[in-house]
Structure formats: structure tokens, C-alpha cells
C-alpha positions as CSV (number, residue, x, y, z in Angstrom):
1,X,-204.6,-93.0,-28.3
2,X,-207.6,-92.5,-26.3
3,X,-209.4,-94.9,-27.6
4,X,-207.2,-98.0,-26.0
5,X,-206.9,-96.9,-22.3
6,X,-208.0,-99.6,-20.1
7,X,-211.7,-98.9,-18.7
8,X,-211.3,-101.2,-15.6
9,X,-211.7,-105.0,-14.9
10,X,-215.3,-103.9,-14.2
11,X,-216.2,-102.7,-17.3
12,X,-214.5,-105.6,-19.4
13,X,-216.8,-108.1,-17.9
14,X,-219.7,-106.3,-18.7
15,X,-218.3,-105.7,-22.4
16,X,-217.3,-109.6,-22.1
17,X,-221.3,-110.2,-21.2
18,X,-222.2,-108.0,-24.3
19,X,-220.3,-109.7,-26.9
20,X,-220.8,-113.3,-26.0
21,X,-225.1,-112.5,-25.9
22,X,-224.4,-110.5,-28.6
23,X,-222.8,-113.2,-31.0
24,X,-225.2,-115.5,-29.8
25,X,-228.4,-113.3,-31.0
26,X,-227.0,-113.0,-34.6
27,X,-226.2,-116.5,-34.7
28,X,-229.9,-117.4,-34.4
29,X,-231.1,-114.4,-36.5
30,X,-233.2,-116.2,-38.4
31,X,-234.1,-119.1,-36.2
32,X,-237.7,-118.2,-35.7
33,X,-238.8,-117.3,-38.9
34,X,-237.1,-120.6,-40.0
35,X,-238.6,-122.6,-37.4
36,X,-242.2,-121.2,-38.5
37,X,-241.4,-122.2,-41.8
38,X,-239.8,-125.3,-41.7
39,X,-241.5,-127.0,-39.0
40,X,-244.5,-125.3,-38.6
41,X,-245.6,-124.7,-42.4
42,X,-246.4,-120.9,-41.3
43,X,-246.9,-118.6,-44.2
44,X,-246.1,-115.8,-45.0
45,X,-248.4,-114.1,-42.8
46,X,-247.6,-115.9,-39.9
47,X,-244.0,-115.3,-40.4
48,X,-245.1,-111.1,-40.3
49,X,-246.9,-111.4,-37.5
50,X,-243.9,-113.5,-35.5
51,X,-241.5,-111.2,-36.7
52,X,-243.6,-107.9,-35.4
53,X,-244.7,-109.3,-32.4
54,X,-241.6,-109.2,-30.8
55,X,-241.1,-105.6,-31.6
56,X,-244.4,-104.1,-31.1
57,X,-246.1,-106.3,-28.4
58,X,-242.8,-107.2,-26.8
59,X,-242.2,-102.8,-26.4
60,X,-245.6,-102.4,-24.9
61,X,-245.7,-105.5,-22.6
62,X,-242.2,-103.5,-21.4
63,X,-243.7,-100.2,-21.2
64,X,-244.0,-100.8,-17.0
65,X,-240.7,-102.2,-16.9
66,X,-239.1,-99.1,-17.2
67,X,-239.7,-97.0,-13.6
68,X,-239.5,-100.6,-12.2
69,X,-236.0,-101.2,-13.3
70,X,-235.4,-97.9,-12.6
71,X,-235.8,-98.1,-9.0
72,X,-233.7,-102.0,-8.8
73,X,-230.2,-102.7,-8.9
74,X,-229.0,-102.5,-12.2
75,X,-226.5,-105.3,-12.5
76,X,-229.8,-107.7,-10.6
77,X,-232.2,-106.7,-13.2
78,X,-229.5,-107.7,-15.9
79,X,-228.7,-111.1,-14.6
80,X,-232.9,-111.3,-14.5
81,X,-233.1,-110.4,-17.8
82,X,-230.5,-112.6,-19.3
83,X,-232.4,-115.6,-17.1
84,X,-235.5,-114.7,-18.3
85,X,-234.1,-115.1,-22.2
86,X,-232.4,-117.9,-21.3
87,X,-235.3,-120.1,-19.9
88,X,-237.7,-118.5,-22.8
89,X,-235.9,-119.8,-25.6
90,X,-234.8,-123.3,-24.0
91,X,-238.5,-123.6,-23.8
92,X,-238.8,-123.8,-27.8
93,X,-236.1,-126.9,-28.6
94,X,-237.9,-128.5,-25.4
95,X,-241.2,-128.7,-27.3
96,X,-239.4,-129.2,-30.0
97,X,-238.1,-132.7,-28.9
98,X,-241.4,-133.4,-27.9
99,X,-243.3,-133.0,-30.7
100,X,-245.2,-130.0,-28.8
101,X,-243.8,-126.8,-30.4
102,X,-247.1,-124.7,-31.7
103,X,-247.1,-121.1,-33.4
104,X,-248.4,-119.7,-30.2
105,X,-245.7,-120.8,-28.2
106,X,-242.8,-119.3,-30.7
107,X,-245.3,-116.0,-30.5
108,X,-245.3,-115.9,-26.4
109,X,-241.1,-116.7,-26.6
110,X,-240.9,-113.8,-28.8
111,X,-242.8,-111.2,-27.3
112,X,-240.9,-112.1,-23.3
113,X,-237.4,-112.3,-25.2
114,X,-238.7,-108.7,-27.0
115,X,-239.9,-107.1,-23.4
116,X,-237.0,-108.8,-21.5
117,X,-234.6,-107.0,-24.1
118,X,-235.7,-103.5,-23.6
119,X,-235.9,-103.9,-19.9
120,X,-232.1,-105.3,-20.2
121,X,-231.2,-102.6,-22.7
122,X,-232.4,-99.8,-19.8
123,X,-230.7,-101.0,-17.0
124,X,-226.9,-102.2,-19.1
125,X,-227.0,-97.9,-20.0
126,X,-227.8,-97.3,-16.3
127,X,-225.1,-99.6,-15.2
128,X,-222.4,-98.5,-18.1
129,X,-223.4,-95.1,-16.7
130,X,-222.1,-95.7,-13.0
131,X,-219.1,-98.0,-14.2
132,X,-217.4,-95.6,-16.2
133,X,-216.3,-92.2,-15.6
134,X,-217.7,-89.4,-17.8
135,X,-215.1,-89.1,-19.6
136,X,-214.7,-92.8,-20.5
137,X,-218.0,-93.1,-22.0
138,X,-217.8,-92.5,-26.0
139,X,-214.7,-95.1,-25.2
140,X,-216.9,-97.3,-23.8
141,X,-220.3,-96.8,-25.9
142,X,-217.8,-97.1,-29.1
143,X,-216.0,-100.8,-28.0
144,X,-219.8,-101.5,-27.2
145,X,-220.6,-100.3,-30.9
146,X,-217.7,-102.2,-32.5
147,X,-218.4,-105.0,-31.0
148,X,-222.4,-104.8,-32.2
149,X,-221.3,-104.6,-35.8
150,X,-218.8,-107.3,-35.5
151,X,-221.3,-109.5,-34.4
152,X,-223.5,-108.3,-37.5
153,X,-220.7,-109.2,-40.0
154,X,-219.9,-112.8,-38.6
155,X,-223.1,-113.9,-36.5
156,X,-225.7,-114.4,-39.8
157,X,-223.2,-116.3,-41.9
158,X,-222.3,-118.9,-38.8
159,X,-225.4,-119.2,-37.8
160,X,-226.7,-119.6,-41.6
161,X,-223.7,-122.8,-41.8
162,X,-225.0,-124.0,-38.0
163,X,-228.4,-124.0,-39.4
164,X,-227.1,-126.0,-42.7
165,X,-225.5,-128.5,-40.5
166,X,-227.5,-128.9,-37.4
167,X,-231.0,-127.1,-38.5
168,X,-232.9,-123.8,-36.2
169,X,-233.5,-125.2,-33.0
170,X,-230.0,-125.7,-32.4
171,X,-229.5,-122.1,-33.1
172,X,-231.6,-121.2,-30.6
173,X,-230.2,-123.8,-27.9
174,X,-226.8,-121.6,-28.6
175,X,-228.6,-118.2,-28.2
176,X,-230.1,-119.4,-24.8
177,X,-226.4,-120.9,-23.3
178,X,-225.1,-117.3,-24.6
179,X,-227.7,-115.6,-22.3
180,X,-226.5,-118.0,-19.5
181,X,-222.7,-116.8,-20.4
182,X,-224.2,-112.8,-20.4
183,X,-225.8,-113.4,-16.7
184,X,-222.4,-115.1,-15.6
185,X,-220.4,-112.1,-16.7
186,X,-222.4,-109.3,-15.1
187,X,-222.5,-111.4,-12.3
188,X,-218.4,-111.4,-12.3
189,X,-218.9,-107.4,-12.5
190,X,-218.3,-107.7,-8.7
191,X,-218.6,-105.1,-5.7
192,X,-221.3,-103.7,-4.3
193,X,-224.4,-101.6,-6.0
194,X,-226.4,-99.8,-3.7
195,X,-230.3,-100.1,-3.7
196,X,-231.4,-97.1,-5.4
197,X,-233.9,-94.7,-4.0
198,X,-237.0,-92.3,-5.1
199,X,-236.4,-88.7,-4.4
200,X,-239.1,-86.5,-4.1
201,X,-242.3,-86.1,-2.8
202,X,-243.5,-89.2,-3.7
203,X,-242.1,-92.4,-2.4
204,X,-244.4,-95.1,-4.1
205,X,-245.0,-96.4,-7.7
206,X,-247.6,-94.1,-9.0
207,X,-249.8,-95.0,-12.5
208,X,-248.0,-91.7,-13.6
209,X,-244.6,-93.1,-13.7
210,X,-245.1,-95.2,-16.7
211,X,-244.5,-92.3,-18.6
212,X,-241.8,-90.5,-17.1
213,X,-239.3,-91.6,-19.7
214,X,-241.4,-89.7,-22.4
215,X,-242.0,-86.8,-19.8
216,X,-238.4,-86.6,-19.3
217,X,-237.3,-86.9,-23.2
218,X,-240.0,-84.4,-24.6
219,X,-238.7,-81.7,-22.1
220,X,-235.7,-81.9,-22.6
221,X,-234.1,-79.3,-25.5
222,X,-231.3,-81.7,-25.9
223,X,-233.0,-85.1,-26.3
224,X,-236.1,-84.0,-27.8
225,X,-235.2,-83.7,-31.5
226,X,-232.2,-86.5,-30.9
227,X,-235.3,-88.6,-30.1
228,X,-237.5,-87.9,-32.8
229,X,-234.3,-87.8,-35.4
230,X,-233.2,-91.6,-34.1
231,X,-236.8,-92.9,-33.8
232,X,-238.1,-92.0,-38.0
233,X,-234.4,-92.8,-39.3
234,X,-233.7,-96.0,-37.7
235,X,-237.5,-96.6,-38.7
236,X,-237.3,-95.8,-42.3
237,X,-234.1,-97.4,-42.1
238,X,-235.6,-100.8,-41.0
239,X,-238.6,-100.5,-42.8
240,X,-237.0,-101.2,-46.3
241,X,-235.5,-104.1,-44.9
242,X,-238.5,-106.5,-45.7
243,X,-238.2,-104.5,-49.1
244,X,-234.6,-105.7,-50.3
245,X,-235.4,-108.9,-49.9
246,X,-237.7,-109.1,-52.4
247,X,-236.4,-106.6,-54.5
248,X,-233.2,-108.0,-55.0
249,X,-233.7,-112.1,-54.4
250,X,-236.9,-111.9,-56.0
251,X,-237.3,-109.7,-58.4
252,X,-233.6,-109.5,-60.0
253,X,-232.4,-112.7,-58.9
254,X,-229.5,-112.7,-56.6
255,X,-228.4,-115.7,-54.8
256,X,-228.8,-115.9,-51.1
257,X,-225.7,-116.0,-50.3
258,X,-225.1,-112.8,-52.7
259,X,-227.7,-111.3,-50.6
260,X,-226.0,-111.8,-47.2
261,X,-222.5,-110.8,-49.1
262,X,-224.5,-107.1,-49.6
263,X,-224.9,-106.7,-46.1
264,X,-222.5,-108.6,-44.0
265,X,-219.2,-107.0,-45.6
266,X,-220.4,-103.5,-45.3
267,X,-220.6,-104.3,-41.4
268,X,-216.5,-103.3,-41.6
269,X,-217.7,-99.7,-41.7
270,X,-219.3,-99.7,-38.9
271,X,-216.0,-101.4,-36.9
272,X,-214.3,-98.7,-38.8
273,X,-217.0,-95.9,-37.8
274,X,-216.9,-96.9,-34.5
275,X,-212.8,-96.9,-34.1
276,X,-212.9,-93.5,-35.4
277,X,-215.7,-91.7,-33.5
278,X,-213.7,-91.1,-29.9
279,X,-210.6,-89.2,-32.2
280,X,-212.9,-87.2,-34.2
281,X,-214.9,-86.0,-31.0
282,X,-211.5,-84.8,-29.5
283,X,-210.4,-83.5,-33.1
284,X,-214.0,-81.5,-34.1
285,X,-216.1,-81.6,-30.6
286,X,-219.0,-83.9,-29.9
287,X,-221.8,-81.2,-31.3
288,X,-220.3,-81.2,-35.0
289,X,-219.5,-85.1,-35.2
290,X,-223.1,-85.5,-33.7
291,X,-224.4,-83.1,-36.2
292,X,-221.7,-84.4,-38.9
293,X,-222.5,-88.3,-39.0
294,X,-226.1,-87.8,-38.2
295,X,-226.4,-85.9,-41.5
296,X,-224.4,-88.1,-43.5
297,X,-226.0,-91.8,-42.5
298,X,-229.0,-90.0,-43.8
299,X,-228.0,-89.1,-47.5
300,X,-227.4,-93.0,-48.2
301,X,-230.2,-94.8,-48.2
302,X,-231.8,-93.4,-51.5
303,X,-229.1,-95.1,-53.1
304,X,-230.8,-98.8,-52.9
305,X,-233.5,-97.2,-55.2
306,X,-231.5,-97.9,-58.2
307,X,-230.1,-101.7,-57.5
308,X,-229.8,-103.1,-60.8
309,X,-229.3,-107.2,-61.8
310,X,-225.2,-108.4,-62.0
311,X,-222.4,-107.5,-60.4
312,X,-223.0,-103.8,-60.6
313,X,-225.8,-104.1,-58.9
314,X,-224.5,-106.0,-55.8
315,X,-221.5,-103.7,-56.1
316,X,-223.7,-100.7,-55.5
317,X,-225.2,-102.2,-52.7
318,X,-222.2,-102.8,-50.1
319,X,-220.9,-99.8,-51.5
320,X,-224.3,-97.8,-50.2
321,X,-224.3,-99.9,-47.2
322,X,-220.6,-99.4,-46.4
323,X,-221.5,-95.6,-46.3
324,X,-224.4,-96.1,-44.1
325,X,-223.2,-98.6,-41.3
326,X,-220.0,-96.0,-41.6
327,X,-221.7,-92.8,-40.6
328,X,-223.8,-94.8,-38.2
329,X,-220.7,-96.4,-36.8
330,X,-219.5,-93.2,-36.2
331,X,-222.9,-91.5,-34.8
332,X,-224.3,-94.1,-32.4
333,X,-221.5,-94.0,-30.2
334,X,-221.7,-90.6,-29.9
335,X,-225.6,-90.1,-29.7
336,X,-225.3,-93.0,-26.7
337,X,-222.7,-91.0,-25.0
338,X,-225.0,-87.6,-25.2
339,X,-227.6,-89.3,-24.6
340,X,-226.3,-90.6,-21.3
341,X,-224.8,-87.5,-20.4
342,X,-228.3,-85.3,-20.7
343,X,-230.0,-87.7,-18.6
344,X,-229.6,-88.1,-14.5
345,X,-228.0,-91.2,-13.1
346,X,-231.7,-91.7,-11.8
347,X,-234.0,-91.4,-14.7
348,X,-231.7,-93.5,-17.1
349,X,-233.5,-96.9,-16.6
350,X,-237.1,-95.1,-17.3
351,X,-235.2,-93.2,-20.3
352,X,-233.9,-95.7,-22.6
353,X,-236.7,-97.6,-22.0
354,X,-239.2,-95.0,-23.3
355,X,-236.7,-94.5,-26.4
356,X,-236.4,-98.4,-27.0
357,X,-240.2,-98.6,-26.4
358,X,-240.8,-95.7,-28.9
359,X,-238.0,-97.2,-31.5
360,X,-239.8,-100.8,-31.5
361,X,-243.0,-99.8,-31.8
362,X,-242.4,-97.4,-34.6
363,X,-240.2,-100.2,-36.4
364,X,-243.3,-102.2,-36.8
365,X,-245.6,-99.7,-37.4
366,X,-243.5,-98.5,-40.4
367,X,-242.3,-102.1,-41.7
368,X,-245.9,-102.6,-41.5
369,X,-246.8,-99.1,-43.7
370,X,-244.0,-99.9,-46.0
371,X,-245.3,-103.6,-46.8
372,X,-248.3,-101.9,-47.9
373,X,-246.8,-99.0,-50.1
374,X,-244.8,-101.6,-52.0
375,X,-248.0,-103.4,-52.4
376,X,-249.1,-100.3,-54.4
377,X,-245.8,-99.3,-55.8
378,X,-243.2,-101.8,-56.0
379,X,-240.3,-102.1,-53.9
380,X,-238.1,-100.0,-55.6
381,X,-240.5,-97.3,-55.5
382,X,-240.9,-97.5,-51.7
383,X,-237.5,-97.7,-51.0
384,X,-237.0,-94.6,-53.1
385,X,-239.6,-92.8,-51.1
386,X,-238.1,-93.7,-47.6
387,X,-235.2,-93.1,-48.9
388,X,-236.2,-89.6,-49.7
389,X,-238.0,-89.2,-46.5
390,X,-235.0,-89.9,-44.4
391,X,-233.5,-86.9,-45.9
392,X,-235.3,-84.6,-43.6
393,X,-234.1,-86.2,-41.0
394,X,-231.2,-84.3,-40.0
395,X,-233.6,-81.3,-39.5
396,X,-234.0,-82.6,-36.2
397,X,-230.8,-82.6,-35.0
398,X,-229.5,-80.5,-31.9
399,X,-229.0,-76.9,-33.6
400,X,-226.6,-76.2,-30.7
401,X,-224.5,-78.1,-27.7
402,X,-226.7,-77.9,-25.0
403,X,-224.8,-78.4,-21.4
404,X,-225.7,-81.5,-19.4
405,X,-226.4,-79.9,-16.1
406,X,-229.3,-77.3,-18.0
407,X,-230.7,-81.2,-18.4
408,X,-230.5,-82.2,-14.8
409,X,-231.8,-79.2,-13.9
410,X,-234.7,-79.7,-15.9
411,X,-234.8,-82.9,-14.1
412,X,-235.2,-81.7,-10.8
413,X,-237.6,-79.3,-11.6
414,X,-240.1,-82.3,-13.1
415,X,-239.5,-84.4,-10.1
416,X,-241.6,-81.4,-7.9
417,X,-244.0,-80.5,-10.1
């Protein structure tokens, strides 16, 4: 099969790099909020506010980091990035010991880690991009993807036993050292990367370039409505996260642990999903998977509407869940592999940071929204209704298989103008 050719000792250091920070971000998944909580005495307010800063202050502090990665080695910016992390979050279990950890200082750590993820994010696709031959790339993006959701299934219930037996802080000591491991492994990538270059007329940063990566998305036929399609489901998606909580821990009484049972086995799906995606692309073509999965991780979410109390209920829930991280198991591979393809090797960096910018910003805006709706409404009610919503979401899926080079072309016509 395709899908177990060997991409290169190259690539499996970078794919080592991803899985070790990986691991070590869902094993302290819930470290801050915990942290606030436990040591702190935060509320519930505080806990919000820690929980959207990193999204939405964290995506705007990032919104320069974009053209300036762009224009950086790759693999540098990387090691950067995973340095940056690294020192952040030793900073916390440093105050920690010394009696010194404050609310602010958990804030600040969360809004660098948030900025210095996007920027890392931008330039890994940009590097993945030149590592792997073009028709490696679902291969790669779905080993990538596999590896994301295998992370999601184990990481939570470690870190939940690591921080029964050791507490938080220690959590976040084992994130940090797995940021150390990530900057080690690029580093082992090996060979050398050329310094890239701006084309074009202009030759030096301008105020403008900030907002290439939108400039570049909007234009284009092919990433426009991918964009807009990724940015309201994964928002509505993550929006009724808050939501289930209290639906089903607080209102019909499941146990935690039920809780993380809901949503940790489901995470087989999207192993399965991913594992599936490169055979049904040579099978059906990419345009109709695309079009297929995207549809399908859309028509699942309504389901949670109905959760009832028992077994029945938590029965419904993996099985809803299993459909969704399925579909999506089988999509995002294949959206990050279009997605790559329909942009130049030198807008990629400004790109997926615009996207992640635009994703993390609208995550908190609509967690935000949501909070209040179910203020109004009730949590069941406001799941329904985003889970209604999302249903209009495959509407703005590519109607057709547009060509990569109409894309570049495109590109080069921006860069003049």
C-alpha cells in the first residue's frame, strides 16, 4: 500500500519531533486551568479568560509572525519556536517553587506558548512542504494526522493519572522537556536549507505584508470557501465544547472519568480516518473525498443535542463522536494536503498563519457567543443550534477541483500588483 512507503530519514525526524511535543501537550491539557484553580483559587472567570487568551491574544500577538517566518529558514524558526515554549512554560513550576506564581504570569505563558504555536504551525507546513515530494504529501499529512489523534486518545488520561500522582506543575515540567525533545529532532532533520528570498518588486518588510496570508486565501477560488468551511466548522465545533461539560457532568451527572471515556475512545476514528484517507483519494480522487468527508463530519454534531442520563446516554456520545473524529480523520489530511498544494512554496509560512490566526480567533469569539446562548437557553439548546448551524457548512466546499498551478498563477500575479 501507499500508505507505508518510507518518506525519508528526513521526514521521520520531523514526524519523530511532532509526536513527542505532541504527547507532551495532551499530557498537560489541563494543567493551567488546574493550576488557576488549585493554587491560585481563580474562578470561574479567570479560568475563561486563561483559557481564551491563549487563543485569541496569543493569534493576534502572531499576526506579524507570519511574513516574518515566511522570509526565515523554516527548520530555524522551528527549533525557535519549540525554545521559546520550552523556556515559557519552565518559567511557571519556577515560580511555582518559589512561592511567586501569579495569575498574570500563567496569562503572559499562555498567550507566548499560543503565538509561538502558530508561528511553529506556519513554518512545520512550509518545511513538510519542501521535505516531501508532492506526491508524498496526503502520506505524510495523514501519519501527521494519526499521530494527532493518537495523542488525543492517550495524552488526557496520562496526564489526568500524572496529575493524581505528582499534581499540574509537573505536567507542565513534561510539556516543556517535550518541547526540548521537538527542537532536538528538527535539529536532527539535517542538510542544508537555503535562506529564502523576496521576489518582486519589493525587497523589504512593508506594513502591507501582514496581511498577505488573507490577501492570498480570499483570492484564491480554491482556498477561499475551504477557508471559510474549516474556520465556522472547527468553530462551532469547539464552541460546544465548554457546553458538554456542563451538560453532561453537571446537569445529568456523569462521572469524570465517564466524561473523558466519551471523548478519548472515539479518538480511534480518527486513527482509523486517517489510515484510510490516502486509499480512498487513489480509489475516488481527492475532489470527492474532500467533498465526501467534509460533508459527513458535518451531519454529526446535532446528535449531542439529545444526550440523555445512563448508559444510553454515554453510549450515544462516543458513538456521535466516533462519527465525527472519523470523517475528520479522513478530511484533514486531505484539506492539508490541498491546502499545501494551492499555495506557493513561498507564501506557505504567511498562509497557514493567516488560517491559524483566523481559526483561533474565531474559536474564542464563538466559545465566547456560545457561553452566552446557553446562558439564555440551556446547553442542550445551544448545542442543538450549532449543531444545526454546522449543517450549512458543506455549502462552502470546493464545487469543483481546481488545478494547483491556476493557484500559483494567481500568486504571481498578486506579487506585482
Amino acid at each position: 500500500m501507499v500508505a507505508r512507503r518510507s518518506l525519508g530519514r528526513r521526514f521521520g525526524w520531523l514526524w519523530a519531533a511532532y509526536t513527542v511535543s505532541a504527547f507532551g501537550t495532551r499530557l498537560a491539557f489541563d494543567a493551567f486551568p488546574l493550576i488557576a484553580i488549585l493554587a491560585l483559587d481563580a474562578g470561574p472567570t479567570q479560568v475563561s479568560a486563561l483559557a481564551a487568551a491563549g487563543f485569541a491574544v496569543g493569534a493576534v500577538v502572531a499576526v506579524p509572525l507570519g511574513p516574518w517566518v515566511e522570509f526565515r529558514r523554516k527548520r530555524a524558526v522551528m527549533i525557535a519556536m519549540d525554545l521559546v515554549r520550552c523556556a515559557a512554560l519552565l518559567s511557571v513550576p519556577a515560580a511555582y517553587a518559589f512561592g511567586l506564581l501569579g495569575f498574570g504570569q500563567l496569562l503572559l505563558v499562555a498567550v507566548v506558548v499560543g503565538a509561538a504555536d502558530i508561528a511553529f504551525t506556519a513554518a512545520s507546513g512550509a518545511c513538510l512542504k519542501a521535505l516531501v515530494r508532492p506526491q508524498d504529501l496526503l502520506v505524510a499529512n495523514g501519519r501527521l494526522e494519526s499521530t494527532s489523534w493518537t495523542a488525543l486518545m492517550l495524552g488526557p488520561p496520562l496526564g489526568g493519572a500524572a496529575i493524581g500522582l505528582f499534581g499540574p506543575v509537573m505536567t507542565v515540567v513534561a510539556d516543556a522537556i517535550s518541547y526540548l525533545l521537538s527542537a532536538l529532532g528538527v535539529r536532527a532533520i539535517g542538510g542544508k536549507e537555503a535562506h529564502p528570498v523576496r521576489t518582486g518588486p519589493q525587497t523589504r518588510f512593508r506594513a502591507g505584508d501582514l496581511l498577505d496570508g488573507w490577501r492570498y486565501i480570499l483570492a484564491g477560488p480554491a482556498l477561499r470557501p475551504l477557508f471559510f468551511n474549516t474556520v465556522l466548522n472547527n468553530g462551532l465545533i469547539m464552541a460546544t465544547s465548554p457546553l458538554l461539560v456542563v451538560l453532561m457532568v453537571g446537569e445529568l451527572g456523569f462521572a469524570p472519568w465517564q466524561y473523558g471515556l466519551a471523548f478519548a475512545a472515539p479518538c480511534v476514528g480518527g486513527l482509523i480516518g486517517s489510515r484510510l484517507a490516502g486509499p480512498l483519494v487513489e480509489r475516488f480522487g481527492r475532489h470527492r473525498v474532500l467533498r465526501t468527508a467534509g460533508t459527513l463530519r458535518a451531519c454529526w454534531l446535532i446528535g449531542l443535542a439529545f444526550i440523555g442520563p445512563g448508559v444510553a446516554g454515554l453510549v450515544l456520545v462516543i458513538v456521535v463522536e466516533f462519527g465525527l473524529i472519523t470523517c475528520s480523520g479522513v478530511f484533514n489530511p486531505v484539506f492539508a494536503t490541498y491546502r499545501l498544494d494551492h499555495t506557493p512554496a513561498d507564501r506557505v509560512a504567511r498562509t497557514l498563519s493567516a488560517w491559524s490566526v483566523t481559526s483561533k480567533l474565531s474559536i474564542a469569539a464563538m466559545t465566547g457567543l456560545w457561553g452566552l446562548l446557553a446562558a439564555v437557553t440551556g446547553p442542550r439548546t445551544a448545542v442543538g443550534i450549532a449543531g444545526v448551524l454546522i449543517l450549512a457548512t458543506p455549502l462552502l466546499l470546493p464545487r469543483r477541483d481546481h488545478e494547483p498551478h491556476d493557484d500559483v498563477r494567481d500568486a504571481a500575479v498578486q506579487s506585482h500588483t
